[in-house]
C-alpha positions in Angstrom: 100.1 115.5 -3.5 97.8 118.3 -2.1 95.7 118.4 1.1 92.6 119.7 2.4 93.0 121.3 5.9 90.5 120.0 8.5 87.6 122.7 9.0 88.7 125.9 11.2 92.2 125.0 10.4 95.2 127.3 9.5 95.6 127.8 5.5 98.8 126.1 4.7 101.8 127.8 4.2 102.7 128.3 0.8 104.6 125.1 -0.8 108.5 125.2 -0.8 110.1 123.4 -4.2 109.7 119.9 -4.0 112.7 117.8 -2.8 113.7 115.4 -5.0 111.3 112.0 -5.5 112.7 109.2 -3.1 113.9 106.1 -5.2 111.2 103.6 -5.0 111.1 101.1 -2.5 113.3 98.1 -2.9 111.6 95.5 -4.3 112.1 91.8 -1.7 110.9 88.6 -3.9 110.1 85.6 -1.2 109.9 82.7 -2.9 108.8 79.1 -1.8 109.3 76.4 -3.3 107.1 73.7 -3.0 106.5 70.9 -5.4 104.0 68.4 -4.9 106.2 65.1 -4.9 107.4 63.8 -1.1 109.0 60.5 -0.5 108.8 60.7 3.0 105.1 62.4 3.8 103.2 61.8 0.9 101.5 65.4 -0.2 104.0 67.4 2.7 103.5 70.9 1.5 99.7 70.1 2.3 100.1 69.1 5.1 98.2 70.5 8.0 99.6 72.3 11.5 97.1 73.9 13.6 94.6 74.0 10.8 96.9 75.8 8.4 98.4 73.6 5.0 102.7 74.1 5.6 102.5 76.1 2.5 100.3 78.7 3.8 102.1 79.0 7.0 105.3 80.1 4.8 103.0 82.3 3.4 101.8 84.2 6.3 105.0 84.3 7.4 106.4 85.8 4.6 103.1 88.1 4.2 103.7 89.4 7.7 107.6 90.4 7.3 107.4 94.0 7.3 110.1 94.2 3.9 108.8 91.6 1.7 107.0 92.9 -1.2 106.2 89.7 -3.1 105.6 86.0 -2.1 105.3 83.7 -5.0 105.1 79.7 -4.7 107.1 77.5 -6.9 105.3 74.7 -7.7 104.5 71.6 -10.1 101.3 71.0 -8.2 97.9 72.0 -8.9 96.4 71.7 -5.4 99.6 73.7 -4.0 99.0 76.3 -5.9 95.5 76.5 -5.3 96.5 76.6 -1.3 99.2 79.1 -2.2 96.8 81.8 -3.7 94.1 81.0 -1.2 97.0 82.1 1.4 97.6 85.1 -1.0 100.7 84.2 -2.8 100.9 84.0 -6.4 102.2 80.6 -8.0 104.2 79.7 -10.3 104.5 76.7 -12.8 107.5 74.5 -12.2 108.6 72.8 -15.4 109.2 69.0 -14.6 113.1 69.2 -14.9 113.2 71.1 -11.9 110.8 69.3 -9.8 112.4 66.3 -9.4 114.0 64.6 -6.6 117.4 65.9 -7.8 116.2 69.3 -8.2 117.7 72.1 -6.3 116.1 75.3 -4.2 118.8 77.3 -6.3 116.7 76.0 -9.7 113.8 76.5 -8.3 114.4 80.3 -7.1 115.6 81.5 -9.9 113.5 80.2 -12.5 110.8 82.0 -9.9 113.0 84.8 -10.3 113.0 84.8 -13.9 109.1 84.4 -14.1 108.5 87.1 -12.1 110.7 89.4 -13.4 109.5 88.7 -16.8 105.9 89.2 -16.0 106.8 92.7 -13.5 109.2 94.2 -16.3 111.6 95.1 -13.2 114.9 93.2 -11.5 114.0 92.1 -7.6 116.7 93.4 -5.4 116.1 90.5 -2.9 115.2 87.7 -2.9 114.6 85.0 -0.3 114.3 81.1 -0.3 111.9 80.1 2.6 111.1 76.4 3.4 107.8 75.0 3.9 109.3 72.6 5.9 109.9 75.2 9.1 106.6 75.2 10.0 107.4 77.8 13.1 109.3 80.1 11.0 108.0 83.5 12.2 107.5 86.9 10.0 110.3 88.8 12.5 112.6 86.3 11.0 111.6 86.2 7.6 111.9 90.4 8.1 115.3 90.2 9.8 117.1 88.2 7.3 116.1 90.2 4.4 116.7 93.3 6.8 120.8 91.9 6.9 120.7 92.4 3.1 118.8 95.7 2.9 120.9 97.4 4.8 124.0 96.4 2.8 125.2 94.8 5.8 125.4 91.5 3.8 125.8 90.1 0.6 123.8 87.0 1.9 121.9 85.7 5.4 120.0 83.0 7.5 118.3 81.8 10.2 120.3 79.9 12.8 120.4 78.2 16.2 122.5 79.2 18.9 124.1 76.2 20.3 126.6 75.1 23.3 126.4 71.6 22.6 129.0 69.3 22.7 129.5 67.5 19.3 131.2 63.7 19.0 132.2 61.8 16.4 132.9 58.2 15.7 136.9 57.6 14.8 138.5 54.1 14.5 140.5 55.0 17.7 136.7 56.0 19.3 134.7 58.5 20.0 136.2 61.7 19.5 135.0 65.5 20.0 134.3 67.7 17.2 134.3 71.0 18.7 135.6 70.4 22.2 138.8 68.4 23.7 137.3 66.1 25.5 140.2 65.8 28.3 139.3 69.8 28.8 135.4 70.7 28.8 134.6 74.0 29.9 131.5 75.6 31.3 128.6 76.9 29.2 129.2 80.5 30.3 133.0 80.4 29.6 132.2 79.4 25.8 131.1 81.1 23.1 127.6 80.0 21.1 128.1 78.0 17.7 125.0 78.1 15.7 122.8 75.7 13.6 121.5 76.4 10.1 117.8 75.9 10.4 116.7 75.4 6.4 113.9 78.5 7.1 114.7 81.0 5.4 117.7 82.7 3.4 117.9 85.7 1.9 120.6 86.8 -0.8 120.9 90.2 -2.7 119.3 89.3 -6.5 122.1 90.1 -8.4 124.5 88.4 -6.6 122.4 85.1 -6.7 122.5 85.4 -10.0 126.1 85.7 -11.1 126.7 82.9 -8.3 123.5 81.0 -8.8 123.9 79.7 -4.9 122.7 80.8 -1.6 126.1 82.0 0.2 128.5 84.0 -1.7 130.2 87.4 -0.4 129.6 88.6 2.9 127.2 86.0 4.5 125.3 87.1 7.9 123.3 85.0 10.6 120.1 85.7 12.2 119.6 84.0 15.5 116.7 82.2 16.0 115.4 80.5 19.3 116.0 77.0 19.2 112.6 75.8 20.6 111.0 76.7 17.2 113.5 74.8 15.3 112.2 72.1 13.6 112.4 71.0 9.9 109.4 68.2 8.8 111.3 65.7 7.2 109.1 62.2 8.3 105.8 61.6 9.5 106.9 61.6 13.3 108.3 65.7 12.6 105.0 66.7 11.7 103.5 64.6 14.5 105.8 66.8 16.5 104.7 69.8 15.0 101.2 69.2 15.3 101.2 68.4 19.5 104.0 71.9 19.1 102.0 74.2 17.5 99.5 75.1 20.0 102.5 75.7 22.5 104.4 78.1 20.0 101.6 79.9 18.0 101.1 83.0 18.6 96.9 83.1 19.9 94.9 83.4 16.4 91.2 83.8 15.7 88.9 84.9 12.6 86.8 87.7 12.3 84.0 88.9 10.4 85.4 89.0 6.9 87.3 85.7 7.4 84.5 83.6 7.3 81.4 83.2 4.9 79.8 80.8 7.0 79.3 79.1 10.2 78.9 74.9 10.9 78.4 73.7 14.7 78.9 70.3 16.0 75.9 69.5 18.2 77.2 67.2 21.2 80.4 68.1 22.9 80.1 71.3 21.1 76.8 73.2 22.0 76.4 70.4 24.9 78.8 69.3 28.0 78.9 65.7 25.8 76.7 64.4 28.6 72.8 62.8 28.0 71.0 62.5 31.0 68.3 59.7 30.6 65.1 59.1 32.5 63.1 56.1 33.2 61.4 55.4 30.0 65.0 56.0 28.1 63.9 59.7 27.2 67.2 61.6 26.1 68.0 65.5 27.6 71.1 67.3 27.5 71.5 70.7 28.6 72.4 74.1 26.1 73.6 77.1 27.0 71.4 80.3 26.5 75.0 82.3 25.5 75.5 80.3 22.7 71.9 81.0 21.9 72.6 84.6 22.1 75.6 84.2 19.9 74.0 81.9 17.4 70.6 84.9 16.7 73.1 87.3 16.2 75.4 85.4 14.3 72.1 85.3 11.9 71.0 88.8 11.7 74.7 89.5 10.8 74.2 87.4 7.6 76.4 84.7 8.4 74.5 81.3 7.4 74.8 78.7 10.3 74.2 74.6 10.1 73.8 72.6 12.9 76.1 68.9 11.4 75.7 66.5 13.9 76.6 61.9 13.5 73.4 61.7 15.9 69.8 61.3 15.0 68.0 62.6 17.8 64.7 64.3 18.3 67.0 66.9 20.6 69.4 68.2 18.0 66.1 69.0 15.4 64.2 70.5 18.6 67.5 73.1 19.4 67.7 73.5 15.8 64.1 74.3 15.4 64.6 76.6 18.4 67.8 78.6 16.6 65.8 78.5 13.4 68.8 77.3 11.8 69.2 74.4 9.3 70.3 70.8 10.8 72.2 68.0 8.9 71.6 65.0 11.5 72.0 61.4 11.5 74.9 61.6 9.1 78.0 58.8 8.7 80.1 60.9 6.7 80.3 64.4 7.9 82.8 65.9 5.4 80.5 64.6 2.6 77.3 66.0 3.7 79.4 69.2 4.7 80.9 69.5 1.3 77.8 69.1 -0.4 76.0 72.1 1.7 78.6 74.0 1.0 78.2 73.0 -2.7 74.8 73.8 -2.9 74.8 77.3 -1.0 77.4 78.6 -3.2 80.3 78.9 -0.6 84.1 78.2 -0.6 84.8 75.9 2.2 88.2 77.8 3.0 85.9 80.4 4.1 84.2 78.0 6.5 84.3 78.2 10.3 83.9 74.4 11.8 83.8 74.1 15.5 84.2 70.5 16.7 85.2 68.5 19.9 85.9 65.3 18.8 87.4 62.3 16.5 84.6 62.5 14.0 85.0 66.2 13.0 88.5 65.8 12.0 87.2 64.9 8.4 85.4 68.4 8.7 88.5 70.2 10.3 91.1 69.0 7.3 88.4 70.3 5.0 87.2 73.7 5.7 89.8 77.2 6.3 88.7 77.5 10.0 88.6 74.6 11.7 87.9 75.4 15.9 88.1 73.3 18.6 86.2 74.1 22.2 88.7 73.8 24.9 87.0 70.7 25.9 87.9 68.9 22.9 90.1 65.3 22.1 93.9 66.2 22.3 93.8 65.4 18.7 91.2 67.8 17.7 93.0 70.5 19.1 95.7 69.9 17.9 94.6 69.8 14.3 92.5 73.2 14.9 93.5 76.9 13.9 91.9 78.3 16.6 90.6 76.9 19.9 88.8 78.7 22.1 88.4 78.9 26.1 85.4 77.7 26.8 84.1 74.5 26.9 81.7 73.1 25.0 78.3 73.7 26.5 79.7 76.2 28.5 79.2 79.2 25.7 82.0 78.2 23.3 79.3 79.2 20.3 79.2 82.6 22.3 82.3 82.8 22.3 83.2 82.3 18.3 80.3 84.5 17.7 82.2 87.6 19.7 85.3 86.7 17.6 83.6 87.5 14.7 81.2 90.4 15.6 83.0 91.5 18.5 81.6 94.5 19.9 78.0 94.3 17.6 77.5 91.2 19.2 76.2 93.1 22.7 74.7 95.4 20.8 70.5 94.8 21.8 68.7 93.2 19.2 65.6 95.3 17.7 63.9 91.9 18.0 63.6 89.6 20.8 66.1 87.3 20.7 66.2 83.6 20.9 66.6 82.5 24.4 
């Protein structure tokens, strides 16, 4: 490859023969197996925690470890693989023999491994087997594992939990330890850790798998995890765990610009403090905030399209909306209907939706759309089920404040018009 020297700069000295060409990277096959049968939460892999379907959480984790080159979904389910490329995996078609209940991850990987070698005309070097069902399973980890095999330090690896618990037993003679003696029990600093296979994520050098066809064979490596992430979704109360969890152990998230295609705002509790003041004759008022107003005009002259969706039929909601010159859905029972029809109609993928919400009767709208957003102020539950939340309250500027995450610094620019107050 040849370069251009900036202007004013030094000619280049003249070239040296070329070293030899590197080898080409190696290439690190994550696969994910996720088929669309569950006994125990009917439609799992779909599943939503913090906004995000289980599957594409294993994605972005795997599309955020530094080595992986490829993430591909195994899957017998059409609506999985939709979610697995909308994520920005590929997917792959798993016959029925290996997506029953019997099936085994091992199957499942290497028929992935198969497909994808037959369609790349080149052997993976790595490949991993991540779990949907780890729904705090971070990129670091997915990196390090594949990292033990990379650097030929292993033949095969996987995430673990330290542990200095003591484990028990029941005997005929009672209770007995497993990894202790219970008449001698030492201190947690005078013992070394024992660790816990977490399900995550494993990684095995291709070839190997292969002639083995298993996850552990040869040299086998852990990778510590911390044990406060650990938690595999295998009944309805895991993923109610997960849900309350994950806005303790996410890591801070919000869209931007090219995230989102368009913009729907709750009225009350959302643009309001969710308080109506009333006067004698019953007259309704609440009280806006001229920040979100702000955000909401230049939200607008970005391009973004914005709706007002709002349960209520009240004068107040049409007279902001007239005041935003933005369109308003009001009056309406089901909100995910009359949102999926707008979105219908204006030609836009709700996955590329932002939804911000406060309450019970957006959660319809929340399991629908790519971006769902609670305002701080919200129901536990709502926040709980939203990718992003934000830290104002609703009325407060929360629509202000969703607006800066998506123009950020354009949003202070001064308008060339006046602006909306």
């Amino acid at each position: 490859m040849t370069t251009t020297p900036a202007p004013g700069a030094a000619a280049p000295a003249p070239a040296t023969p070329a070293a030899p060409a590197p080898a080409s990277a190696p290439v690190v096959l994550a696969v994910i197996p996720a088929r669309g049968g569950s006994k125990g939460v009917p439609a799992k892999n779909l599943a939503p925690v913090a906004g995000v379907p289980l599957v594409g959480r294993a994605v972005h984790a795997c599309l955020g470890a530094r080595s992986v080159t490829h993430v591909v979904v195994s899957t017998d389910d059409p609506a999985i693989a939709a979610a697995a490329r909308a994520a920005g995996a590929e997917a792959v078609h798993r016959p029925a023999a290996l997506a029953g209940d019997t099936a085994t991850s091992e199957a499942a990987v290497l028929h992935a491994l198969d497909a994808f070698e037959a369609a790349r005309g080149r052997a993976a070097d790595v490949v991993l087997l991540v779990q949907c069902t780890s729904p705090f399973l971070t990129s670091d980890e997915v990196a390090e594992t594949a990292g033990r095999i990379l650097s030929g330090a292993a033949d095969t690896a996987f995430t673990a939990a330290p542990s200095h618990g003591f484990l028990w037993r029941e005997a005929a003679e009672g209770a007995e330890g497993v990894n202790h003696d219970k008449a001698h029990r030492p201190r947690r600093q005078d013992r070394e850790p024992e660790y816990l296979e977490t399900g995550a994520v494993y990684a095995m050098a291709a070839p190997g798998f292969r002639a083995h066809r298993h996850r552990f064979f040869g040299r086998t490596a852990l990778v510590a995890t911390d044990p406060a992430r650990v938690l595999e979704i295998d009944d309805p109360h895991d993923l109610a765990r997960a849900k309350a969890l994950a806005p303790l152990l996410d890591a801070p998230v919000t869209p931007g610009f090219a995230d989102v295609d368009a913009v729907v705002l709750d009225f009350d509790g959302t643009q309001t403090d969710d308080r109506v003041h009333l006067d004698a004759e019953g007259r309704e008022f609440v009280s806006a905030h001229r920040g979100d107003g702000l955000g909401i005009a230049a939200l607008r002259r970005a391009g973004l399209p914005v709706l007002i969706l709002s349960t209520e039929r009240n004068a107040v909601v049409a007279a902001r909306a007239r005041k935003l010159r933005i369109p308003v859905l009001h009056g309406i029972d089901r909100k995910d209907r009359a949102l999926k029809e707008w979105c219908e109609a204006e030609g836009i993928d709700p996955q590329r939706v932002l939804y911000a919400g406060n309450d019970v009767n957006d959660l319809p709208c929340f399991h629908l759309v790519g971006w769902p957003v609670a305002v701080s102020s919200a129901h536990d539950s709502v926040r709980a089920a939203a990718r992003a939340v934000t830290v104002t309250p609703g009325g407060a500027g929360a629509i202000r404040e969703i607006a800066a995450w998506l123009l950020g610094p354009e949003l202070d620019t001064p308008a060339r018009t006046t602006p909306e107050p």
